[in-house]
N, CA, C and O atoms as CSV, one atom per row, in Angstrom:
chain,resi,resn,atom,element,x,y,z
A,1,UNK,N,N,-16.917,1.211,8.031
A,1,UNK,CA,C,-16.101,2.365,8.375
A,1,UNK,C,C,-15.470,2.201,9.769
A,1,UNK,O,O,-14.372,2.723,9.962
A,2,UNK,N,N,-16.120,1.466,10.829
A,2,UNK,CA,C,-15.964,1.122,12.368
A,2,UNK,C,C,-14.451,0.670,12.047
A,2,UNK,O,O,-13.424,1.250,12.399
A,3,UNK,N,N,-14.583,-0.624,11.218
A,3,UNK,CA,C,-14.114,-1.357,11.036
A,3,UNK,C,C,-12.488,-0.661,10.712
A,3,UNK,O,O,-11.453,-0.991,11.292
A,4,UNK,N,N,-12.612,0.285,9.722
A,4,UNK,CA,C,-11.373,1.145,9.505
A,4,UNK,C,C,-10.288,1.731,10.230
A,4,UNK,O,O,-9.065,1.771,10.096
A,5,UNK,N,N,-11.628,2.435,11.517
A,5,UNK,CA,C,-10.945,2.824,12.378
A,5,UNK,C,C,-10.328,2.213,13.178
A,5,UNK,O,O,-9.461,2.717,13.892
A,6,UNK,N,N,-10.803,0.554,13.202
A,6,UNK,CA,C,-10.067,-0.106,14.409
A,6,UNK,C,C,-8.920,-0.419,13.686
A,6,UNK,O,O,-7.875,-0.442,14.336
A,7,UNK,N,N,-8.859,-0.689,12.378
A,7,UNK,CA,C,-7.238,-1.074,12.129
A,7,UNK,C,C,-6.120,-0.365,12.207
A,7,UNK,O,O,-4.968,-0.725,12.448
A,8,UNK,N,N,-6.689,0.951,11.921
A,8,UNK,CA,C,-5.991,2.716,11.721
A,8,UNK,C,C,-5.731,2.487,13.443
A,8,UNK,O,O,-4.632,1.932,13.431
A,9,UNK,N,N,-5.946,2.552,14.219
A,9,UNK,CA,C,-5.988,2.531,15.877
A,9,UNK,C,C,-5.031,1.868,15.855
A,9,UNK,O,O,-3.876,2.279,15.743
A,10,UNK,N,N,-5.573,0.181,16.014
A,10,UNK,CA,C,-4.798,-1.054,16.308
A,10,UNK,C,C,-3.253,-0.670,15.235
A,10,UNK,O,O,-2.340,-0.797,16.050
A,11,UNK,N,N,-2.833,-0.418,14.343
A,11,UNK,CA,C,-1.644,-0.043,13.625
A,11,UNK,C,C,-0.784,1.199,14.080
A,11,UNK,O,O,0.408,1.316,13.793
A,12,UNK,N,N,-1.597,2.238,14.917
A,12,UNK,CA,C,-0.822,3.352,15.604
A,12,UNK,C,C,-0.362,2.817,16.776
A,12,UNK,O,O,0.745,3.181,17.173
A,13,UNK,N,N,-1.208,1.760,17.619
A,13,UNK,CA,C,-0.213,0.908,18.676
A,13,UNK,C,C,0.520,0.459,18.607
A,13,UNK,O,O,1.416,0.671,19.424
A,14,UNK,N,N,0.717,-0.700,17.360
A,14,UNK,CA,C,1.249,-1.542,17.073
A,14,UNK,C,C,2.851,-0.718,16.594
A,14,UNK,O,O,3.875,-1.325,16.907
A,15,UNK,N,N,2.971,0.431,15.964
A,15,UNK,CA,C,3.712,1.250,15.439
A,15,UNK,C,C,4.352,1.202,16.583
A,15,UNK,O,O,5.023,0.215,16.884
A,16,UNK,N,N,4.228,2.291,17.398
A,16,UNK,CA,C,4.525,2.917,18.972
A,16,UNK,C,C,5.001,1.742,19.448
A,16,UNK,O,O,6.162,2.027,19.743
A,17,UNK,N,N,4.808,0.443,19.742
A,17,UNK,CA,C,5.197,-0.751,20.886
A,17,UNK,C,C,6.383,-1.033,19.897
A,17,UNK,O,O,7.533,-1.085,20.333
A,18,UNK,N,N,6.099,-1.220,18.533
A,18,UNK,CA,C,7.667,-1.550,17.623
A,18,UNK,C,C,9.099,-0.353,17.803
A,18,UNK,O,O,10.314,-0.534,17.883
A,19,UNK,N,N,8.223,0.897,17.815
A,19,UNK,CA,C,9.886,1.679,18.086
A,19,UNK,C,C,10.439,1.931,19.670
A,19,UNK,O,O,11.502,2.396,20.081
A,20,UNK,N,N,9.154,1.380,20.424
A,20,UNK,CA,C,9.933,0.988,21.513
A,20,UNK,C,C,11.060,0.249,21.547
A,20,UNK,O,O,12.160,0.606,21.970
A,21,UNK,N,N,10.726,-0.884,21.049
A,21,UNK,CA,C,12.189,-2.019,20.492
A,21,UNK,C,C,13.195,-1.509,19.884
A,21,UNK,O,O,14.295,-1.979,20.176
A,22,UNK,N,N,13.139,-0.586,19.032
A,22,UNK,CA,C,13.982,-0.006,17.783
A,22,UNK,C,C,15.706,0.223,18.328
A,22,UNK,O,O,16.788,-0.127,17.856
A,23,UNK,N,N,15.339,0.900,19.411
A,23,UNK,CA,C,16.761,0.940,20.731
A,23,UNK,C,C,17.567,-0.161,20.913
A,23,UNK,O,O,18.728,0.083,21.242
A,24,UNK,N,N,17.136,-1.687,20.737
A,24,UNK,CA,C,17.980,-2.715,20.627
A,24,UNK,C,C,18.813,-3.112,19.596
A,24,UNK,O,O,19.866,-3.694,19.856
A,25,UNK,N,N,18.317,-2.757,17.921
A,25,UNK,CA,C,18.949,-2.722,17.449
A,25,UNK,C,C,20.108,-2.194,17.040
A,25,UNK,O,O,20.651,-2.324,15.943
A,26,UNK,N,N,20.577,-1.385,18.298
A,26,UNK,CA,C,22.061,-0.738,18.205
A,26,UNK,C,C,22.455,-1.580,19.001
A,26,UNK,O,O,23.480,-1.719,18.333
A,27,UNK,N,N,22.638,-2.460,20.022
A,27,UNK,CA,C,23.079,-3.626,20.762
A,27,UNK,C,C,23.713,-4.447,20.083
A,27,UNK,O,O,24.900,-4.500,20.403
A,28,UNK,N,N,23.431,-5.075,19.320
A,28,UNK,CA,C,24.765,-5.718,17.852
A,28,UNK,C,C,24.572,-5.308,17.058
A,28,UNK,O,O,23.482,-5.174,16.501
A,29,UNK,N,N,25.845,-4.893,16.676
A,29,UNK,CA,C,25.923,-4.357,14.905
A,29,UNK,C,C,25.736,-5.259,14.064
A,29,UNK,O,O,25.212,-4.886,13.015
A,30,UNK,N,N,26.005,-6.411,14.168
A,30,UNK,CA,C,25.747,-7.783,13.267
A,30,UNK,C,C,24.645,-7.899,12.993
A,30,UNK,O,O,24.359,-8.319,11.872
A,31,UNK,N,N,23.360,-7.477,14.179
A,31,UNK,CA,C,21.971,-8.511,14.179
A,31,UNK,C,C,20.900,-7.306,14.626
A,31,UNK,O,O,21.086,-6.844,15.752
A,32,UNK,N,N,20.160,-6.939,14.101
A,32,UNK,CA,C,19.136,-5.735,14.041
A,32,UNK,C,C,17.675,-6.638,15.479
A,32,UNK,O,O,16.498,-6.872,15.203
A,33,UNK,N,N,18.291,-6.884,16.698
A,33,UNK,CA,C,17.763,-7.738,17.558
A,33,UNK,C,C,16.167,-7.080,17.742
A,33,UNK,O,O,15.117,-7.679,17.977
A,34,UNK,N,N,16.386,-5.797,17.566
A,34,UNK,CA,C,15.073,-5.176,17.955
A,34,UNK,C,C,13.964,-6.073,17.072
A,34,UNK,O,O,13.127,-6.829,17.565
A,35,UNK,N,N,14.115,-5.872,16.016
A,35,UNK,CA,C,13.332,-6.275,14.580
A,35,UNK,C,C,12.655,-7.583,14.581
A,35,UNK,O,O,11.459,-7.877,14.588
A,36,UNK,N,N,14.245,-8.631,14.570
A,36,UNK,CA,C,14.058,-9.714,15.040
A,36,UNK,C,C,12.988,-9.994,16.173
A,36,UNK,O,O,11.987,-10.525,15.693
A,37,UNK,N,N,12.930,-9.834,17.235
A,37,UNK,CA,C,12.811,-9.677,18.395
A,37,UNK,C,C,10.872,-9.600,18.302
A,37,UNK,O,O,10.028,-10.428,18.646
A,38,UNK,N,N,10.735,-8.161,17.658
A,38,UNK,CA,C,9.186,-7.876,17.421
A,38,UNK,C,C,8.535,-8.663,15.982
A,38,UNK,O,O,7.311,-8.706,15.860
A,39,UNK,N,N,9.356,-9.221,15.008
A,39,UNK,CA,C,9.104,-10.194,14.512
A,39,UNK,C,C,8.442,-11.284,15.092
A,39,UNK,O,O,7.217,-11.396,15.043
A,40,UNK,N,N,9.346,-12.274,15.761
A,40,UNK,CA,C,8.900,-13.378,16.572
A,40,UNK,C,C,7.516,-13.124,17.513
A,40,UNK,O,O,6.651,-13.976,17.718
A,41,UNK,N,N,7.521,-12.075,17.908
A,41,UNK,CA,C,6.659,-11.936,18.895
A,41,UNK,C,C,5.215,-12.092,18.503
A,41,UNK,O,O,4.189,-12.685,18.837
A,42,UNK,N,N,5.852,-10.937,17.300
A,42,UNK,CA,C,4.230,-10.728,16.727
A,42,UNK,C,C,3.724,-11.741,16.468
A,42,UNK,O,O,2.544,-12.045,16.648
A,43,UNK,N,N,5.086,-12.766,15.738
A,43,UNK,CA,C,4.422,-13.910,14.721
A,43,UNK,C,C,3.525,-14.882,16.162
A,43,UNK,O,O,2.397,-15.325,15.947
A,44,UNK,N,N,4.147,-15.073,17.416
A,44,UNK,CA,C,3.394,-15.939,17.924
A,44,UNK,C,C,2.312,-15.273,18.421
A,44,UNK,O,O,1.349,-16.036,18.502
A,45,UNK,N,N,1.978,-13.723,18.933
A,45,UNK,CA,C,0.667,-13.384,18.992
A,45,UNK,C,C,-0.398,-13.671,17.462
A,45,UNK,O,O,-1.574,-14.034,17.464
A,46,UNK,N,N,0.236,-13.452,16.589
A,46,UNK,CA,C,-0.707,-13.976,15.359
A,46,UNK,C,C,-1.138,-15.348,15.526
A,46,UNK,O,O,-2.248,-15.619,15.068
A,47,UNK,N,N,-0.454,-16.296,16.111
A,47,UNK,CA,C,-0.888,-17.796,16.117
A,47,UNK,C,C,-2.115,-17.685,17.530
A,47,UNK,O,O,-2.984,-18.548,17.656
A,48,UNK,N,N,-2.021,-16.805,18.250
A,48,UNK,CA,C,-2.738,-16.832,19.399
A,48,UNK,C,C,-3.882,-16.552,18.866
A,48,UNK,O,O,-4.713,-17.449,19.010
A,49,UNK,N,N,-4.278,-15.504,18.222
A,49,UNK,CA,C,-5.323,-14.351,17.206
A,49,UNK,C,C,-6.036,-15.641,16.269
A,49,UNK,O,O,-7.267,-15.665,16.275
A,50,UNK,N,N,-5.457,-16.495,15.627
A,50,UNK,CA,C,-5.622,-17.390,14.491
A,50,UNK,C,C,-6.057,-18.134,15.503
A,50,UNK,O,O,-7.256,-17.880,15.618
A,51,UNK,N,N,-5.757,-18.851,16.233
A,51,UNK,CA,C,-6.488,-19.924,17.070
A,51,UNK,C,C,-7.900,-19.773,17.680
A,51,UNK,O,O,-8.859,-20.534,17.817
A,52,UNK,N,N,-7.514,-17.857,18.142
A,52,UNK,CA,C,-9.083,-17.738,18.739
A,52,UNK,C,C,-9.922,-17.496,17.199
A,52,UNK,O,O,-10.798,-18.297,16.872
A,53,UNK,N,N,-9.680,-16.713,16.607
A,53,UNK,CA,C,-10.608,-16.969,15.199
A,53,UNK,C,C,-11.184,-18.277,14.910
A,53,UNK,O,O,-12.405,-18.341,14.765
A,54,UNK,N,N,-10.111,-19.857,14.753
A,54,UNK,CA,C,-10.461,-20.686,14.141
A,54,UNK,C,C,-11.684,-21.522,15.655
A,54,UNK,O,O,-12.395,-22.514,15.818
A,55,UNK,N,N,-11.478,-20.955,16.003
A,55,UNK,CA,C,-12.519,-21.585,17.015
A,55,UNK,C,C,-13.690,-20.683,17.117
A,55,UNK,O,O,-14.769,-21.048,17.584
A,56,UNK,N,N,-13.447,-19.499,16.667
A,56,UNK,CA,C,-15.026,-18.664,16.907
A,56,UNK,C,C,-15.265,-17.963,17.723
A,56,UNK,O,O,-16.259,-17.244,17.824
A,57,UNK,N,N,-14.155,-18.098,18.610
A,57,UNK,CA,C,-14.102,-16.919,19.964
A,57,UNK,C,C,-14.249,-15.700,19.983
A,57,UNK,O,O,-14.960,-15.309,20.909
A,58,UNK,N,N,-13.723,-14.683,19.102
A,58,UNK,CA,C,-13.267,-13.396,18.577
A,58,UNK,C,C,-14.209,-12.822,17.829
A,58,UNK,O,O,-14.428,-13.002,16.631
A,59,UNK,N,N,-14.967,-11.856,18.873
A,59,UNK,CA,C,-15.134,-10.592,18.141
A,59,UNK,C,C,-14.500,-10.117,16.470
A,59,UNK,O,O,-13.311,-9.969,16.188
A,60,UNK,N,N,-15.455,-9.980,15.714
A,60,UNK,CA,C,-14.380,-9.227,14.338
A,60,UNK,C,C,-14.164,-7.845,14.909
A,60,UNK,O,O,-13.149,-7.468,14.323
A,61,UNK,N,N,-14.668,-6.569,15.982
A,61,UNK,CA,C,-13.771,-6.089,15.918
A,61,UNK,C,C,-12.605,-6.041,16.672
A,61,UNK,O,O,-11.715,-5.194,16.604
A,62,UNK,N,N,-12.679,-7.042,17.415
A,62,UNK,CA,C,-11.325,-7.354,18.711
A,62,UNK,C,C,-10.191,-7.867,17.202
A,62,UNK,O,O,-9.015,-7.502,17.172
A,63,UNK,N,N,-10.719,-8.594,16.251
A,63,UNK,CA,C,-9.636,-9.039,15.400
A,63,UNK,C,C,-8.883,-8.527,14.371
A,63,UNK,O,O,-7.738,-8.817,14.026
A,64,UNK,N,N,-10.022,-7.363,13.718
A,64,UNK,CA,C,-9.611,-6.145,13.133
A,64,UNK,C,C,-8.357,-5.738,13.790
A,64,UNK,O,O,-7.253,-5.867,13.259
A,65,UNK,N,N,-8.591,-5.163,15.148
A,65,UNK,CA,C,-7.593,-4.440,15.598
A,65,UNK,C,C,-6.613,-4.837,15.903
A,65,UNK,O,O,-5.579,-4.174,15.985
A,66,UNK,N,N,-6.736,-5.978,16.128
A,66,UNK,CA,C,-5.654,-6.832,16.488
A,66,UNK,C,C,-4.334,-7.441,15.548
A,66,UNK,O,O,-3.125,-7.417,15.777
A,67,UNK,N,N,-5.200,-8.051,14.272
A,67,UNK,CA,C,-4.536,-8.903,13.581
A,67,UNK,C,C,-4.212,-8.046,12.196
A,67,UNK,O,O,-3.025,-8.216,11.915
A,68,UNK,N,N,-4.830,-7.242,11.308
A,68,UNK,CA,C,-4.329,-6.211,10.167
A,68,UNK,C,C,-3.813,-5.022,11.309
A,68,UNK,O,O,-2.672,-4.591,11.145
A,69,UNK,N,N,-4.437,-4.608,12.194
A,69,UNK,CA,C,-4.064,-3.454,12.702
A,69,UNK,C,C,-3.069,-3.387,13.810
A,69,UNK,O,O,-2.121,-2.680,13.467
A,70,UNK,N,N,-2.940,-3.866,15.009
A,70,UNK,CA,C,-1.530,-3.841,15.885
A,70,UNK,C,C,-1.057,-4.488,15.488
A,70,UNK,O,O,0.080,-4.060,15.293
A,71,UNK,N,N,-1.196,-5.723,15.057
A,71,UNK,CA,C,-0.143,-6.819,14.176
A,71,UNK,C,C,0.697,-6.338,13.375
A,71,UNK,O,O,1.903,-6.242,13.607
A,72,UNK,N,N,0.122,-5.991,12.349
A,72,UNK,CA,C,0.378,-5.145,11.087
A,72,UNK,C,C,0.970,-4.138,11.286
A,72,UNK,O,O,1.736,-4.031,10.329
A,73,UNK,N,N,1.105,-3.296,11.954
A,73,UNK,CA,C,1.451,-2.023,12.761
A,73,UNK,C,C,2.879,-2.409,13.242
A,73,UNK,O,O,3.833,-1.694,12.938
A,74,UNK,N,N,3.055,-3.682,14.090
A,74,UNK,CA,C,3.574,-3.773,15.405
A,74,UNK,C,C,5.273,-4.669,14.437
A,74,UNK,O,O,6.433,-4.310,14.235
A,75,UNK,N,N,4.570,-5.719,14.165
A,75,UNK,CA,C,5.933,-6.662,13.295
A,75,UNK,C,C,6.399,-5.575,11.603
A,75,UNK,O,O,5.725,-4.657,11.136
A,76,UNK,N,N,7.643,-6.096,11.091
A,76,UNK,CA,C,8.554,-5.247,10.511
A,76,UNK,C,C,8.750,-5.630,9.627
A,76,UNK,O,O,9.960,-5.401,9.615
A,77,UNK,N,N,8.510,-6.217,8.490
A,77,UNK,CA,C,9.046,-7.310,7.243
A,77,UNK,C,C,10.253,-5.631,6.488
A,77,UNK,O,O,11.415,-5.224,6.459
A,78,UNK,N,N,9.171,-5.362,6.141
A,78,UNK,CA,C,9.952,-4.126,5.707
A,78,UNK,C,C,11.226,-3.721,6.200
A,78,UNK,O,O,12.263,-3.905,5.562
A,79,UNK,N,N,11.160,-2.989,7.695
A,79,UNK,CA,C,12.655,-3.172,8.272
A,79,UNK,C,C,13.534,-4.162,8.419
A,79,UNK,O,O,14.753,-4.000,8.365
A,80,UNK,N,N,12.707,-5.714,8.695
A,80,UNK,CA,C,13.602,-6.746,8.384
A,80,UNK,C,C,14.643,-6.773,7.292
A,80,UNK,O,O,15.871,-6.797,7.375
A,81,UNK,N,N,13.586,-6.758,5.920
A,81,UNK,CA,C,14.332,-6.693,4.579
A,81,UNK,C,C,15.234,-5.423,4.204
A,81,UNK,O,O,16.360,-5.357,3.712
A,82,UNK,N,N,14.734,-4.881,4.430
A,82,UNK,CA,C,15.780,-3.243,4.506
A,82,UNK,C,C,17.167,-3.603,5.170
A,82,UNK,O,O,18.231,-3.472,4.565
A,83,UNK,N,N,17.054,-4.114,6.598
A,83,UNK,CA,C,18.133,-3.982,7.724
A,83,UNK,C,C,19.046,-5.506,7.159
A,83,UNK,O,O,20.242,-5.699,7.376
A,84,UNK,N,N,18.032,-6.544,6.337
A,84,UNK,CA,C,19.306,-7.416,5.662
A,84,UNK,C,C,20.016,-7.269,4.481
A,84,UNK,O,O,20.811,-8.026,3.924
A,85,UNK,N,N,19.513,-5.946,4.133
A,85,UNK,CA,C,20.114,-5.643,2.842
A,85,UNK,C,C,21.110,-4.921,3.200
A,85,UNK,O,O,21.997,-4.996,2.350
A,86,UNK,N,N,21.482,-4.003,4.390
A,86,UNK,CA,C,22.416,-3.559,4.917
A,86,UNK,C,C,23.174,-3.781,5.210
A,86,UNK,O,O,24.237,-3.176,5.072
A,87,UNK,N,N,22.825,-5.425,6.119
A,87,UNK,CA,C,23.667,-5.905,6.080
A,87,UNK,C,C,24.425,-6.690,5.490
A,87,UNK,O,O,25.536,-6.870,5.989
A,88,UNK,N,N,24.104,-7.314,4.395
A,88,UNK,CA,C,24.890,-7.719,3.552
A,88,UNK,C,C,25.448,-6.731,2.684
A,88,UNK,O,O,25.947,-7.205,1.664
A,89,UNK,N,N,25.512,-5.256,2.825
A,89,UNK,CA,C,26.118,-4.568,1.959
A,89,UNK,C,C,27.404,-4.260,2.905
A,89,UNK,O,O,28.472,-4.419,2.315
A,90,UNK,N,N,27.518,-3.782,4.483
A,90,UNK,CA,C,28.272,-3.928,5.012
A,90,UNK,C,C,29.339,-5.107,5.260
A,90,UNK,O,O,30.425,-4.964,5.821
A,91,UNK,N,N,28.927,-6.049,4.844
A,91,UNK,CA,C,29.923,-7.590,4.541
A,91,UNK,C,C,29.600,-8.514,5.813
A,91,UNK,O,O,30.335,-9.432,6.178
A,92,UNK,N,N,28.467,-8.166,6.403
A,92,UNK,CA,C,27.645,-9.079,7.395
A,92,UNK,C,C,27.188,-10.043,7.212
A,92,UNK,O,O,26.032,-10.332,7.520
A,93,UNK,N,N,28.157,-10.923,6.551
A,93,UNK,CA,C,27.010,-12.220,5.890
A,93,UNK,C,C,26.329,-12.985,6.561
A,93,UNK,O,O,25.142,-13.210,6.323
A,94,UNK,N,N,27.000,-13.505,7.517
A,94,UNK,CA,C,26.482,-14.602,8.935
A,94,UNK,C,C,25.287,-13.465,9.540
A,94,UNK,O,O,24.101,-13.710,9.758
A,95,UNK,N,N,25.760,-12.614,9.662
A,95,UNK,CA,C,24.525,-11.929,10.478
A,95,UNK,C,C,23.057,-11.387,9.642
A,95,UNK,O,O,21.960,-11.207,10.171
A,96,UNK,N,N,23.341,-11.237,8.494
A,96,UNK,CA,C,22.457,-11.592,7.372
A,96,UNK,C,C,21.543,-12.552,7.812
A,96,UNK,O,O,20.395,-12.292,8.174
A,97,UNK,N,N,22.299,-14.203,7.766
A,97,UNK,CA,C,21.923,-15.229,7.344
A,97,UNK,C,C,20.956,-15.777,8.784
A,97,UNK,O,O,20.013,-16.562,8.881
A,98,UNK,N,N,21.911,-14.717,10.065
A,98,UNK,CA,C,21.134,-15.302,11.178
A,98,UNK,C,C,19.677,-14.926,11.575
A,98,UNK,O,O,18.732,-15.524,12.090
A,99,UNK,N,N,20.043,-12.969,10.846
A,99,UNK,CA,C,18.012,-12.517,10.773
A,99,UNK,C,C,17.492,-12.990,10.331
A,99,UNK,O,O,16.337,-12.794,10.710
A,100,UNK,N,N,17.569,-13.827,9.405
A,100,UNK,CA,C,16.643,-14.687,7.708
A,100,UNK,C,C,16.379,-15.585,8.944
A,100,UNK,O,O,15.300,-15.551,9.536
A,101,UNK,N,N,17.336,-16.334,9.285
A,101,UNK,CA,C,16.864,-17.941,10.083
A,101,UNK,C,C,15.907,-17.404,10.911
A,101,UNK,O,O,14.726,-17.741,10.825
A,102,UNK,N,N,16.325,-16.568,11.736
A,102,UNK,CA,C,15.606,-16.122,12.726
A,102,UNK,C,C,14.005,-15.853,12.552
A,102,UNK,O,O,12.972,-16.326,13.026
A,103,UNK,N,N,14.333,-14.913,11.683
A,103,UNK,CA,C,13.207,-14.181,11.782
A,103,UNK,C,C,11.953,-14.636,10.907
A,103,UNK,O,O,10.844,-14.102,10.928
A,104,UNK,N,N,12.387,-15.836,10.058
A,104,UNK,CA,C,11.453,-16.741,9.044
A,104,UNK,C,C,11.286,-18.031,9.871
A,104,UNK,O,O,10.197,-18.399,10.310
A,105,UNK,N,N,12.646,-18.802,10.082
A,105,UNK,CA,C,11.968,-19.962,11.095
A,105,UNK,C,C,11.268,-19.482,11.716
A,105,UNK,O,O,10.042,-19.568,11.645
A,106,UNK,N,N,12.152,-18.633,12.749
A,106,UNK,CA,C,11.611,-18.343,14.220
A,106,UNK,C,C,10.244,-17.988,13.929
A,106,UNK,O,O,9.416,-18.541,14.652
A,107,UNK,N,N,9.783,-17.165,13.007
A,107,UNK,CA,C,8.697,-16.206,13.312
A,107,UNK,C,C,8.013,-17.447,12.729
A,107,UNK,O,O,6.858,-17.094,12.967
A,108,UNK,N,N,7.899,-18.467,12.226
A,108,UNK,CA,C,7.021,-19.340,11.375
A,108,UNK,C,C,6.417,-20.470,12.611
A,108,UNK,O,O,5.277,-20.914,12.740
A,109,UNK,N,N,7.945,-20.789,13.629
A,109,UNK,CA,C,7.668,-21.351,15.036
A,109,UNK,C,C,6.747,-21.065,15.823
A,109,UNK,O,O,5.824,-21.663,16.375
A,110,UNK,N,N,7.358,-19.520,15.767
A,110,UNK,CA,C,6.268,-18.496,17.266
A,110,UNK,C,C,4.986,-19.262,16.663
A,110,UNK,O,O,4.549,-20.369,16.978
A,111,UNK,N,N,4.590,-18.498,15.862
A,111,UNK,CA,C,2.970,-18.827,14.931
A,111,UNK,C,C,2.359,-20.160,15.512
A,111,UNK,O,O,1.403,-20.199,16.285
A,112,UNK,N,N,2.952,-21.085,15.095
A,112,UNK,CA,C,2.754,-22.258,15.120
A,112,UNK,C,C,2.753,-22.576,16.760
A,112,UNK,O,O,1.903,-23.329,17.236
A,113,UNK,N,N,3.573,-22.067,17.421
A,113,UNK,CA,C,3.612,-22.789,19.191
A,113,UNK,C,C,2.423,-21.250,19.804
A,113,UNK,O,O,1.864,-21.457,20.881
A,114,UNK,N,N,2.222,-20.307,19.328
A,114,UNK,CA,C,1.068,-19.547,19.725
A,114,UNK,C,C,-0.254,-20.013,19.737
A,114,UNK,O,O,-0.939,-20.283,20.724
A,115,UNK,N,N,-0.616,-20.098,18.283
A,115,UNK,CA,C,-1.632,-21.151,18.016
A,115,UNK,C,C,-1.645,-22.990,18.398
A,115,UNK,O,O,-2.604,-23.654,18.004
A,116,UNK,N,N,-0.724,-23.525,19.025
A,116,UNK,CA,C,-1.134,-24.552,19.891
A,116,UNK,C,C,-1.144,-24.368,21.387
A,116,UNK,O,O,-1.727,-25.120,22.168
A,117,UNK,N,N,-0.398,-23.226,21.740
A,117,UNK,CA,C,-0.743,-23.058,23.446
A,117,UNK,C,C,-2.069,-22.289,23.700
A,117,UNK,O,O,-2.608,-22.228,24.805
A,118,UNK,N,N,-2.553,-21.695,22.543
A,118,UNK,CA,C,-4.244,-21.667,23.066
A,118,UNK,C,C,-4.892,-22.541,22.572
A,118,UNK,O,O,-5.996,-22.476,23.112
A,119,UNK,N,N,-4.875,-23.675,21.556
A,119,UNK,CA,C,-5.246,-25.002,21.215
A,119,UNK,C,C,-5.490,-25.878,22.871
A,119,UNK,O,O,-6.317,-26.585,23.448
A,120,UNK,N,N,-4.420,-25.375,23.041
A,120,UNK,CA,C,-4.422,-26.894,23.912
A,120,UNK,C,C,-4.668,-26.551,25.637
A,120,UNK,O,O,-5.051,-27.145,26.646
A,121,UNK,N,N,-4.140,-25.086,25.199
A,121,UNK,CA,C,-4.589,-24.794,26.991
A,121,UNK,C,C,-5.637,-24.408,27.165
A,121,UNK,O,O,-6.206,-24.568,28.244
A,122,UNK,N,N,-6.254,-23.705,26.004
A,122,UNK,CA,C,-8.070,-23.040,26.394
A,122,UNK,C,C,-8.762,-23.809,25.726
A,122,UNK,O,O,-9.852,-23.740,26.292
A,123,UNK,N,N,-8.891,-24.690,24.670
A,123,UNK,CA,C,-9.758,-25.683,23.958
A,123,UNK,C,C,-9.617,-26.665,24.071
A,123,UNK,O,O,-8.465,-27.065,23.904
A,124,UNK,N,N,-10.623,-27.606,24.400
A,124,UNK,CA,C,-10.677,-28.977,23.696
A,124,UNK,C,C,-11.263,-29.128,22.475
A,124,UNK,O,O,-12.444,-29.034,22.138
A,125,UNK,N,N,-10.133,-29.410,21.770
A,125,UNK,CA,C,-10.922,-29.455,20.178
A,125,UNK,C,C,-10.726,-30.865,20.032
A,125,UNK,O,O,-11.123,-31.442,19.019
């Protein structure tokens, strides 16, 4: 039940720090930057979260809250996919095509360079 509450918590932060961003996405009409933006981020705090897990560092409930719950909370797939369907209904194709790159490379990058800058700067594995 502990456990519940930390994700319910960690997801009301994570909420709140995302519509902080929400304000950028009126900055280009082409490119929903906010979204983007807390996408990437999240994705490389998830690689940070995954690294301390795969090493054993982490509390389960520091990870609860962290990784289903502000994570989960905090990044947007939903608004992503929503805001590219918009835009390709508005005739935004390039800018479509640049959230997809973005926000799938990019966010697949973050992950990946999160989880090796605590690889390599706090572990010797």
């Amino acid at each position: 039940m502990f456990n519940t509450l930390l994700v319910f918590v960690g997801a009301g932060v994570g909420g709140m720090c995302r519509f902080a961003f929400s304000g950028l996405n009126k900055s280009l009409k082409w490119l929903p930057l906010g979204t983007v933006l807390v996408n990437v981020v999240g994705c490389f705090c998830a690689g940070i979260v995954l690294a301390y897990v795969h090493k054993e560092c982490m509390d389960k409930r520091v990870y609860y809250f962290l990784m289903p719950g502000f994570l989960g909370g905090f990044t947007t797939f939903s608004a992503f996919s929503g805001e590219t369907v918009v835009l390709l209904q508005q005739g935004h194709v390039t800018g479509a095509c640049v959230n997809i790159a973005i926000s799938v490379v990019g966010g697949l990058c973050a992950t990946a360079l999160g989880y090796a800058v605590v690889k390599n700067m706090l572990f010797s594995w």
